[in-house]
LOFI-408749 format. One line per 8 residues: for each residue x, y, z negated of N, C-alpha, C. Coordinates in steps of 0.05 Angstrom, whole numbers, plus 5000, padded with zeros to 4 digits. Layout:
# residues N
X/Y/Z/X/Y/Z/X/Y/Z; ... .
//
This chain:
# residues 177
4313/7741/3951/4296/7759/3966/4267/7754/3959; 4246/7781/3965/4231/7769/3953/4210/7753/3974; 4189/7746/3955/4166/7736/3974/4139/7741/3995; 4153/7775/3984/4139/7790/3997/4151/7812/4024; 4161/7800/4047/4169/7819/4053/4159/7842/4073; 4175/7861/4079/4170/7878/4099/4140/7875/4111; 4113/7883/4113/4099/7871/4137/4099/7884/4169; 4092/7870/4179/4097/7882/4204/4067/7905/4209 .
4064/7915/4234/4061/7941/4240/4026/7924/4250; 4016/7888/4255/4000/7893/4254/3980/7877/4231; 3992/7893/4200/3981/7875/4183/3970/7895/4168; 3971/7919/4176/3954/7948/4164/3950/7968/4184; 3938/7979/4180/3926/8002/4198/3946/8022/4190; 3949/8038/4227/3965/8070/4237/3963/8083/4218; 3941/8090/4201/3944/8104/4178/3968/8100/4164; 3977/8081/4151/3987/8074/4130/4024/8069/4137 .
4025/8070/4162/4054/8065/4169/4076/8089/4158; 4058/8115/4156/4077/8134/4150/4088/8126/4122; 4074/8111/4102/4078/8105/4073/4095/8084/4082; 4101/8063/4096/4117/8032/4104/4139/8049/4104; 4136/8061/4133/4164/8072/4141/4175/8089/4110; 4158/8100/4092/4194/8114/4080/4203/8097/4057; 4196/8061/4064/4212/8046/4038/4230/8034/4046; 4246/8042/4034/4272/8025/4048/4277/7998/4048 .
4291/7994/4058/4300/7957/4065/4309/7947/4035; 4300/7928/4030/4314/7916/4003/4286/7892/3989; 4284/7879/3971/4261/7871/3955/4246/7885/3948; 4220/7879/3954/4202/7902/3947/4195/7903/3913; 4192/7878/3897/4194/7876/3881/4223/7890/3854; 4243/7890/3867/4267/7908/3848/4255/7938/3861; 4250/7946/3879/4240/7972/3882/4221/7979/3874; 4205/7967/3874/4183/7973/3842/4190/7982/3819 .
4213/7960/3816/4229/7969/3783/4240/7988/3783; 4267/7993/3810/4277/8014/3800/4270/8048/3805; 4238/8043/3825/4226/8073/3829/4211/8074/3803; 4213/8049/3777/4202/8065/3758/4208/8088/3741; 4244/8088/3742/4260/8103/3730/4259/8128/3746; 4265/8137/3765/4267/8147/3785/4240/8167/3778; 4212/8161/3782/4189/8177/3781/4190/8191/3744; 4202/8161/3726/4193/8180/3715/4212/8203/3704 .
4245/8191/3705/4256/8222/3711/4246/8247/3717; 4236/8237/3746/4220/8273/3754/4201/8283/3738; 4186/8262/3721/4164/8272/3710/4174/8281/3691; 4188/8277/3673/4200/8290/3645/4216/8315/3660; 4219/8315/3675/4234/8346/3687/4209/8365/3688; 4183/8367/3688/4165/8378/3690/4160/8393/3658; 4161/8424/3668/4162/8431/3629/4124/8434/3631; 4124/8439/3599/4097/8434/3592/4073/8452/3605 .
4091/8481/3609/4075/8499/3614/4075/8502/3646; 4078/8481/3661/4076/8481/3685/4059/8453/3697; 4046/8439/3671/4039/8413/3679/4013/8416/3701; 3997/8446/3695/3984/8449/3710/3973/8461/3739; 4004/8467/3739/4005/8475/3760/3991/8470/3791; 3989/8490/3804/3972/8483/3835/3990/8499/3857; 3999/8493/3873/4008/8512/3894/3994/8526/3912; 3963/8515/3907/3945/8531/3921/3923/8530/3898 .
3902/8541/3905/3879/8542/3892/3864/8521/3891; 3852/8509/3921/3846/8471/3925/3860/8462/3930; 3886/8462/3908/3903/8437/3911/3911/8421/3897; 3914/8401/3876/3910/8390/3854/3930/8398/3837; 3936/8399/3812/3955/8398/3797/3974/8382/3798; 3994/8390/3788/4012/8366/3781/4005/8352/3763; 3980/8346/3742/3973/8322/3725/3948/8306/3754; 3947/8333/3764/3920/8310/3779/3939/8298/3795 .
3959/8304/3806/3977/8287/3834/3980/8257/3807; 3987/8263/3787/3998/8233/3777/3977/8218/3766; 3949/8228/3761/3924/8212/3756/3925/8205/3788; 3919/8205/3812/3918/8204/3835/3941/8176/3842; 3966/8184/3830/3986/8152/3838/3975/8131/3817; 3963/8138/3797/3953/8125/3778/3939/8105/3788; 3910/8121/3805/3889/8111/3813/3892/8095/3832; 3908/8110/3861/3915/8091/3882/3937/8066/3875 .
3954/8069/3855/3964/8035/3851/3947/8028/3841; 3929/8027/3826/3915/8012/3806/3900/8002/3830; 3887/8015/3847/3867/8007/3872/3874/7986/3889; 3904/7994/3901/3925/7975/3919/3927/7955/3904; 3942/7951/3877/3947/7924/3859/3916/7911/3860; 3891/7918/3852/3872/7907/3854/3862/7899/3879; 3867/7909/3901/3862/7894/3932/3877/7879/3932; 3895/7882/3929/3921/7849/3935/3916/7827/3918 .
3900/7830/3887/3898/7812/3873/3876/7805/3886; 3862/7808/3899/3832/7800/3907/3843/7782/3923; 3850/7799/3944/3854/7782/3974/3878/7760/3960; 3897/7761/3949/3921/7737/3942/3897/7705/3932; 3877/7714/3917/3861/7701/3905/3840/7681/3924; 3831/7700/3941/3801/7685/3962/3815/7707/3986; 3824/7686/4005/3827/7691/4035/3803/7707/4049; 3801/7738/4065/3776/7743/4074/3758/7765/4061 .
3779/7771/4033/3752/7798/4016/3755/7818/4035; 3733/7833/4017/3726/7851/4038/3713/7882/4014; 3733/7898/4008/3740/7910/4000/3728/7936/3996; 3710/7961/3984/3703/7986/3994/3729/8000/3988; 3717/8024/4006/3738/8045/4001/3743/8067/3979; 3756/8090/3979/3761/8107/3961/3759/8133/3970; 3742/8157/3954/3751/8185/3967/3768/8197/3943; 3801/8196/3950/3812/8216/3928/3809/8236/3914 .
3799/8255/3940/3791/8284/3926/3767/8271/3909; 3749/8258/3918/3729/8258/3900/3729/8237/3869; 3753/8221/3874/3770/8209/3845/3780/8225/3835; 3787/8244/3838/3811/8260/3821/3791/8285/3815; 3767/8297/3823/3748/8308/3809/3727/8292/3796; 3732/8264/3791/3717/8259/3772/3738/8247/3746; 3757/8245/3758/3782/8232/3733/3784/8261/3711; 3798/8260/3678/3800/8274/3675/3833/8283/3670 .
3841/8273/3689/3879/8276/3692/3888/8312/3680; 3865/8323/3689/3876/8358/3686/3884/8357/3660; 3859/8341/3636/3859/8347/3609/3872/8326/3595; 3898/8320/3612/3916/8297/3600/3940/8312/3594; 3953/8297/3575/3987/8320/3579/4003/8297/3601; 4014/8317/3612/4036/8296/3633/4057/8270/3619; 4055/8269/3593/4072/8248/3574/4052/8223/3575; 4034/8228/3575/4000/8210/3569/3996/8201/3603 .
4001/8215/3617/3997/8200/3645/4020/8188/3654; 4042/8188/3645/4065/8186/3654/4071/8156/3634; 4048/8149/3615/4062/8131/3596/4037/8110/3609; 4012/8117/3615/4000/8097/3632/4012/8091/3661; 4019/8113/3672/4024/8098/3699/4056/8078/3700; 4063/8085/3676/4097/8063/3670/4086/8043/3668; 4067/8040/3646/4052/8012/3641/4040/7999/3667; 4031/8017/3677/4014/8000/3706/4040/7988/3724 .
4053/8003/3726/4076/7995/3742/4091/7977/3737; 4095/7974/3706/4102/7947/3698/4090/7924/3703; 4071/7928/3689/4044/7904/3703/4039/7896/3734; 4050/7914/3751/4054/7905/3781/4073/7904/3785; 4099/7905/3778/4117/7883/3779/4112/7861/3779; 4100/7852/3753/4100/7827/3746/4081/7817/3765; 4054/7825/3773/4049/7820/3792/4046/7808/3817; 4070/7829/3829/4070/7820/3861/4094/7804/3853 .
4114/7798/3831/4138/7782/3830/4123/7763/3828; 4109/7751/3820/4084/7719/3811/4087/7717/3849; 4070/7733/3863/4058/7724/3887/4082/7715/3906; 4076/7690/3914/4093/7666/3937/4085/7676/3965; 4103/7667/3987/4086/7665/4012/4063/7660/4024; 4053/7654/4006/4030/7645/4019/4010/7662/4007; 4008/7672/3987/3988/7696/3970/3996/7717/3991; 4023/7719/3995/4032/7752/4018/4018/7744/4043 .
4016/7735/4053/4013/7720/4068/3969/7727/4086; 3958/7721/4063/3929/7725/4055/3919/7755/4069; 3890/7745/4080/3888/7776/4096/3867/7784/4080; 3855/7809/4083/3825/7816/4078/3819/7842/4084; 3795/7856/4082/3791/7882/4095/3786/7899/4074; 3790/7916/4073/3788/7943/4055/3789/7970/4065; 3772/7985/4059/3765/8011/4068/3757/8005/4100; 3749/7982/4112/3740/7973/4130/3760/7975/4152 .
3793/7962/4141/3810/7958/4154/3824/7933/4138; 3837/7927/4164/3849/7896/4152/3883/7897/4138; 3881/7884/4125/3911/7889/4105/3917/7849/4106; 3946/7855/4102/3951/7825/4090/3966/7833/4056; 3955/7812/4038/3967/7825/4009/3995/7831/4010; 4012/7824/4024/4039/7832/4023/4045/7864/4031; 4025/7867/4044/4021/7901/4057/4024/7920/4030; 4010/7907/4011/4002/7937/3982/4025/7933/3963 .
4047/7925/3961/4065/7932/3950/4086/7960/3966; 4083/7949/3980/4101/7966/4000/4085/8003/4003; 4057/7992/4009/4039/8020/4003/4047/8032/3981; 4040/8018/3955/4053/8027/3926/4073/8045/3935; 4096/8037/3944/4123/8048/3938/4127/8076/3953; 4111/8073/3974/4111/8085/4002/4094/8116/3991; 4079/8110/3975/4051/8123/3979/4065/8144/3947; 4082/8130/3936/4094/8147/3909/4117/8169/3923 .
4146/8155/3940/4155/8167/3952/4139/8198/3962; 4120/8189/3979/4110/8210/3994/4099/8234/3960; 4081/8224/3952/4075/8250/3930/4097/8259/3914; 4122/8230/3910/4137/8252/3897/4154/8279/3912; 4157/8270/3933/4165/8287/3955/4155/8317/3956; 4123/8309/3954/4104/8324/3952/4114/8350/3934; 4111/8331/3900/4124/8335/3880/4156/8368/3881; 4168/8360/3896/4195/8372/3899/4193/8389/3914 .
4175/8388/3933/4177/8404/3963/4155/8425/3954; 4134/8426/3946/4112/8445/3941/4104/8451/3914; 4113/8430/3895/4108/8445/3865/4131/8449/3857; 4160/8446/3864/4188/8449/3854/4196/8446/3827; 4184/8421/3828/4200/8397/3811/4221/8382/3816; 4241/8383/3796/4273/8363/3808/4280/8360/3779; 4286/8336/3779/4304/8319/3760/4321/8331/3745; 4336/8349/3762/4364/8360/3763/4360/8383/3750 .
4331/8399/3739/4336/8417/3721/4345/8417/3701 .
//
């Protein structure tokens, strides 16, 4: 099991429970691994001429939704490495919309975002698999709310579920094409 588990409901902010609640029970660490396969299935189901797709006019693409999981793991893995490190950081926040209009994800092909965010995901495996109880354990504040590092793996997973969801339900993308 791993060393990171479950956190409870007061080790992150109301915000963020909707992302807890949709990971399921198991190591958070093998669910890392095996939502790597999983995402990027869906993403190779995406044909070329739809990579840019929007379901609305202000609504991002499907390259910006995956610069966007890009950005927010890369953000989460970097808060947890902080706080695992020195007990007490204290973290700024992020405005998505305003990351993802300055990222240039639109003018990426979905193979090129899809081959960085594998790599990132690999690299946070390895990651949160390194961190012991006592690194999960570690609190600190970010976006001027308090997290314990065991909290941002679980975000990770939580926070992919939800866009790929996103993914299926509003840009109608499925694996299964």
């Amino acid at each position: 099991m791993s060393a990171l588990p479950r956190p409870g409901l007061d080790e992150y902010d109301d915000y963020y429970v909707r992302y807890v609640e949709l990971v399921p029970e198991g190591d958070i660490v093998d669910t890392l691994s095996t939502q790597l396969g999983e995402t990027l299935a869906l993403l190779q189901a995406v044909p070329a001429d739809q990579e840019t797709y929007r379901y609305a006019p202000d609504k991002w693409s499907i390259r910006e939704v995956i610069g966007h999981l890009i950005d927010v793991e890369r953000m989460f893995a970097f808060r947890a490495m902080n706080m695992a490190r020195a007990d007490g950081v204290k973290l700024p926040g992020m405005d998505p919309d305003g990351w993802a209009k300055h990222s240039n994800a639109d003018q990426r092909s979905l193979d090129d975002l899809a081959a960085e965010w594998g790599a990132l995901r690999r690299a946070n495996v390895h990651l949160f698999a390194s961190m012991g109880p006592e690194s999960g354990a570690r609190k600190g504040v970010a976006s001027g709310r308090d997290f314990t590092v065991r909290t941002f793996p679980w975000l990770i997973v939580g926070h992919e579920i939800w866009h790929r969801e996103c993914l299926k339900r509003d840009y109608g993308v499925s694996a299964t094409d």
